[in-house]
C-alpha positions as CSV (number, residue, x, y, z in Angstrom):
1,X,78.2,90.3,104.1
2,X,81.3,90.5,102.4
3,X,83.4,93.4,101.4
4,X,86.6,92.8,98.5
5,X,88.8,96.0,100.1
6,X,90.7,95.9,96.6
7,X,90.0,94.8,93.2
8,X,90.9,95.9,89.9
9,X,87.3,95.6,88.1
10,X,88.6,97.9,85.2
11,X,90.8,95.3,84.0
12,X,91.1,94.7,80.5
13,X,92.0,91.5,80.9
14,X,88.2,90.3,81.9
15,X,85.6,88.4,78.8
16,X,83.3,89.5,81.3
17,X,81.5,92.6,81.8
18,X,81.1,94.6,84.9
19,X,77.8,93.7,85.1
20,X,78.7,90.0,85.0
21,X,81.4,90.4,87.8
22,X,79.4,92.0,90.0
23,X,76.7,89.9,89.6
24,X,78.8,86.9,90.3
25,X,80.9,88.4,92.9
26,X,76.9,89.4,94.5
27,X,75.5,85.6,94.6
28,X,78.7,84.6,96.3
29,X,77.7,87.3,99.3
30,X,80.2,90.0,98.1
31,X,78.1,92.9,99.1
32,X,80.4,96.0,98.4
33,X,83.6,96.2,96.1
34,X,86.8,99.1,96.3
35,X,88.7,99.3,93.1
36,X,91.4,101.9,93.0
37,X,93.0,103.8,90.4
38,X,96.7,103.6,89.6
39,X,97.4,106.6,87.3
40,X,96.0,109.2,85.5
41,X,94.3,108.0,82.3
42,X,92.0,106.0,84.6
43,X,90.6,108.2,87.0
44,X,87.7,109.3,85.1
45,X,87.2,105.1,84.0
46,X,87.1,103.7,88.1
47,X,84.8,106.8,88.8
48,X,82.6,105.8,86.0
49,X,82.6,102.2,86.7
50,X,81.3,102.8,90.7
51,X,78.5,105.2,89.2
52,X,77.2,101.8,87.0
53,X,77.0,99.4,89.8
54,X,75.7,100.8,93.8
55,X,78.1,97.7,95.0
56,X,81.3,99.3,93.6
57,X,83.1,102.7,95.0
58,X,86.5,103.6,93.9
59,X,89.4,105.4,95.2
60,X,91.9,107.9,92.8
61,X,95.6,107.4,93.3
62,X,98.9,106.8,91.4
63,X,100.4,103.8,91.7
64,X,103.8,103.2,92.3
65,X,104.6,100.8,89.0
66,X,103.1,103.9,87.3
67,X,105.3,106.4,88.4
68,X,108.1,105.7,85.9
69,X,105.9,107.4,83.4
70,X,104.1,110.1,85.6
71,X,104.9,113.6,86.2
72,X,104.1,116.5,88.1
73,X,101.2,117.4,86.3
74,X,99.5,114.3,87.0
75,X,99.3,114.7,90.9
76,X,98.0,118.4,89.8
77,X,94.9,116.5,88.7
78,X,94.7,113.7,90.8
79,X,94.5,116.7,93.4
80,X,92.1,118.5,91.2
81,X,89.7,115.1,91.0
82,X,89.9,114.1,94.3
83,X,88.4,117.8,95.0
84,X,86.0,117.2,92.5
85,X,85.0,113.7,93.4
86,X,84.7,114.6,97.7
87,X,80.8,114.8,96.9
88,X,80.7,111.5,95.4
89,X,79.5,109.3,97.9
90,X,80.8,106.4,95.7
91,X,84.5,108.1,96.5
92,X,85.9,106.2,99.8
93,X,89.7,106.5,99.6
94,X,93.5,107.5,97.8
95,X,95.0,104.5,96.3
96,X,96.2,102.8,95.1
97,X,99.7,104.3,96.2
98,X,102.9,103.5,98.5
99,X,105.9,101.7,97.3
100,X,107.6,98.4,95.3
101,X,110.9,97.6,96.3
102,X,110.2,94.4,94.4
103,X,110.7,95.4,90.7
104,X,113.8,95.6,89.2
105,X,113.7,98.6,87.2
106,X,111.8,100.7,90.4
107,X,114.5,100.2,92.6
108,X,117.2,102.7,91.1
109,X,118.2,105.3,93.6
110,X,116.2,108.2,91.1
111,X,113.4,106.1,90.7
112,X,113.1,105.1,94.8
113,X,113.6,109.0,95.2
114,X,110.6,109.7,92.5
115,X,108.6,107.1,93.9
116,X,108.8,108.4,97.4
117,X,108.4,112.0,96.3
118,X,105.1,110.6,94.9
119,X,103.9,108.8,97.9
120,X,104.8,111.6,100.1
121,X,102.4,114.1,97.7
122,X,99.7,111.6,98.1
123,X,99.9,111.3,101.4
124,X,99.4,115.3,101.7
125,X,96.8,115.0,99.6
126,X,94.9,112.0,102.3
127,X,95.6,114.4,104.9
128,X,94.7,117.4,103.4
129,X,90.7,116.2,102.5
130,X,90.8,113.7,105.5
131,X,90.5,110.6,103.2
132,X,92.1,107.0,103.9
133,X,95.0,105.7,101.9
134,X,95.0,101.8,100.2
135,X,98.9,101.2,100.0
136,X,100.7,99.3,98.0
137,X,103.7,98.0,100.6
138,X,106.2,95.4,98.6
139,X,109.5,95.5,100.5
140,X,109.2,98.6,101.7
141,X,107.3,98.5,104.7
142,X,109.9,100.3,106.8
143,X,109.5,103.3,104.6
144,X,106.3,103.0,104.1
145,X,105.4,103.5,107.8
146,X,108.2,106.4,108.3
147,X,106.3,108.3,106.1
148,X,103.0,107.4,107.5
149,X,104.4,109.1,110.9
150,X,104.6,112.1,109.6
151,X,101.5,112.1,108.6
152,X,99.2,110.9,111.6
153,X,95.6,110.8,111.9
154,X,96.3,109.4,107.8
155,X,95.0,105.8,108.5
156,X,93.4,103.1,105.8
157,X,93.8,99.5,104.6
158,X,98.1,98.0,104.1
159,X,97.0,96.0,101.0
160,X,98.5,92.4,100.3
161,X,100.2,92.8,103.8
162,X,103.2,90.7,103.8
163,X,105.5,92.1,106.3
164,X,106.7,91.0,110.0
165,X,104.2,90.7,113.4
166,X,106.0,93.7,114.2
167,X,105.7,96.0,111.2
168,X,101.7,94.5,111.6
169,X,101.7,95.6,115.0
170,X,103.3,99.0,113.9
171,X,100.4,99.6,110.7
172,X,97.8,98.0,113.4
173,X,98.8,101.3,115.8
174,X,98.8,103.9,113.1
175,X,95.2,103.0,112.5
176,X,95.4,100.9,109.9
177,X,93.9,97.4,108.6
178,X,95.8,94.6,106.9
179,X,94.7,93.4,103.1
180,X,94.6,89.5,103.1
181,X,93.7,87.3,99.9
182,X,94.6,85.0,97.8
183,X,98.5,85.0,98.9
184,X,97.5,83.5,101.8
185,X,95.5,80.3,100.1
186,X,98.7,78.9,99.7
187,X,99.9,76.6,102.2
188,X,103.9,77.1,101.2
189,X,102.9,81.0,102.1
190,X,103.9,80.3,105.7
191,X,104.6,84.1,106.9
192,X,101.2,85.4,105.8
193,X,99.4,82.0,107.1
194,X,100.4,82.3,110.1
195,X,100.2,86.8,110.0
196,X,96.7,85.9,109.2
197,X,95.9,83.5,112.4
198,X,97.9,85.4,114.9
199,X,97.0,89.4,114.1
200,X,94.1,90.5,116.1
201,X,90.5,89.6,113.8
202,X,89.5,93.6,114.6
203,X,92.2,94.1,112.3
204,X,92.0,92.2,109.4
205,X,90.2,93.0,105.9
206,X,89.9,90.9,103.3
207,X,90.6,91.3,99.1
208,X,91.0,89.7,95.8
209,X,93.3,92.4,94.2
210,X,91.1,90.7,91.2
211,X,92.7,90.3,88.6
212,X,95.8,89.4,90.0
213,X,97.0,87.3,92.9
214,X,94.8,84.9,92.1
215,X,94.1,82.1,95.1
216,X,95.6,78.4,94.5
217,X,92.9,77.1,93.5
218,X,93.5,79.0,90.2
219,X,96.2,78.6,87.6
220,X,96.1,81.7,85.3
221,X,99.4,81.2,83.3
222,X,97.3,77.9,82.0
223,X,94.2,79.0,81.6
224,X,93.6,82.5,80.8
225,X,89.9,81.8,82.3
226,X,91.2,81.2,85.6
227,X,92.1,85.1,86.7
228,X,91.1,86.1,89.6
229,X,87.7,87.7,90.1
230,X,85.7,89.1,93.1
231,X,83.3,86.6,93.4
232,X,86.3,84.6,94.6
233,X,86.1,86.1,97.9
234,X,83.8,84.0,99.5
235,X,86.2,80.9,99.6
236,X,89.3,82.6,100.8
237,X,87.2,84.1,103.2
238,X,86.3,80.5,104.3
239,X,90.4,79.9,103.9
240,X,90.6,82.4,106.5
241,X,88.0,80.6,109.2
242,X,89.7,77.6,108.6
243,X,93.5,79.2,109.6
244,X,92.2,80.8,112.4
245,X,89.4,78.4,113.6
246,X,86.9,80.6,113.3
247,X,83.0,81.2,112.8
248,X,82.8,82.0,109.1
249,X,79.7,84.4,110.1
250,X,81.5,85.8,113.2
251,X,84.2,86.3,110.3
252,X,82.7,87.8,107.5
253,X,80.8,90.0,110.3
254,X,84.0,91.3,111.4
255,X,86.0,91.6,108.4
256,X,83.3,93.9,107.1
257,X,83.2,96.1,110.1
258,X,86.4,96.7,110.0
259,X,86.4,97.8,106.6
260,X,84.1,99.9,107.4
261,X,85.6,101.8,110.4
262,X,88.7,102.5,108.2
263,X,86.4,103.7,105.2
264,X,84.3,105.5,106.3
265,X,82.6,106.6,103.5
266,X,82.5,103.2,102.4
267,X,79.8,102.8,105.6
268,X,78.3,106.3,104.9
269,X,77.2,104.8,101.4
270,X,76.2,101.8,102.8
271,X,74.2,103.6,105.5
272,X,72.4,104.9,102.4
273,X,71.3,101.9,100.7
274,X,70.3,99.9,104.0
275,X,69.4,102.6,106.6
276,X,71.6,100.7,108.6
């Protein structure tokens, strides 16, 4: 079985339907699917999508390229939904949400301020109904783990890691798993390659972040047929084997356990549907 920890199946970017990219993502082994929210207006539109297809839950957060536009009012009802959505057993997490440090235009000193004000309020929020984060950590995973101090018992999934051994080693002791995709296809990707061999399996998740960092075996920017999808899992799940030398079974066993122990809810629903 295979789990994508993070994919953005609401896309409008897809031809496809949901239907179509579940089904696909299913005959590749993809078993379960997370797609988080990233701001307001579609809260109500990942919720929806999870209640169309038992493979797909969804988490509710604000995510940081969207907190130029956000405001106040929109953590009021991202607190208000996640109340409402806690007896939704599609409902496994908060996120997408963290911090870029990447984009230009995010890294004034008023918009770092507003971003971490915003990751800081979602934060409260995990803690508060007892509910994993998926973070967003672009060049900020110093930050991003200050934060998560103050917060403990607040553990989840670092998506896209991409930071040293020893900030791994620091998420890894927090309680948290490390997102690895399509990033580390690439063989000129040398500091997630070899992140992705040497970090503890136990550890490890894996993701598309469908539609976007798509593996290199796909060229996007020359065919707009080639975005990444979910069913792409499977291969840069074998990808990951291949780094490490390892069982693909033992591999996708693993990777799916893990994602499991940090979302729990994730198993709970799963628990449902197989009585396992």
């Amino acid at each position: 079985m295979l789990i994508d920890t993070h994919c953005h199946l609401d896309a409008e970017i897809y031809t496809e339907s949901s239907i179509e990219l579940v089904q696909a993502a299913r005959q590749k082994g993809v078993h379960y699917l997370v797609v988080p929210a990233v701001e307001r207006a579609n809260f109500s539109a990942v919720q929806s999508l999870a209640h169309q297809h038992h493979e797909v839950t969804y988490a509710l957060g604000i995510h940081p390229l969207y907190v130029p536009q956000a405001t106040e009012s929109d953590l009021h009802e991202l607190a208000h939904h996640i109340e409402q959505s806690m007896a939704d057993p599609q409902f496994v997490a908060i996120g997408e949400i963290g911090l870029d440090f990447f984009v230009p235009e995010l890294c004034t000193e008023s918009m770092r301020e507003k971003q971490v004000y915003f990751y800081d309020q979602q934060l409260k929020l995990a803690q508060q109904f007892n509910l994993p984060v998926l973070l967003h950590v672009r060049r900020s995973q110093d930050l991003i783990l200050k934060y998560l101090r103050r917060y403990r018992g607040v553990t989840g999934i670092a998506h896209a890691f991409n930071g040293s051994l020893q900030q791994a080693h620091q998420f890894i002791g927090l309680g948290f798993a490390l997102g690895f995709g399509g990033a580390m296809t690439f063989t000129r990707a040398k500091q997630i390659r070899r992140l992705a061999a040497e970090v503890d399996l136990a550890h490890i998740v894996l993701e598309t972040d469908a539609p976007d960092i798509a593996p290199a075996w796909l060229d996007p920017k020359t065919d707009q047929n080639q975005y990444n999808r979910p069913a792409e899992l499977a291969a840069i799940a074998h990808v990951l084997a291949d780094l490490r030398q390892t069982d693909i079974h033992e591999l996708k066993a693993q990777t799916s356990h893990t994602a499991m122990r940090v979302l729990p809810r994730l198993s709970q629903w799963h628990q449902k549907h197989t009585g396992q």
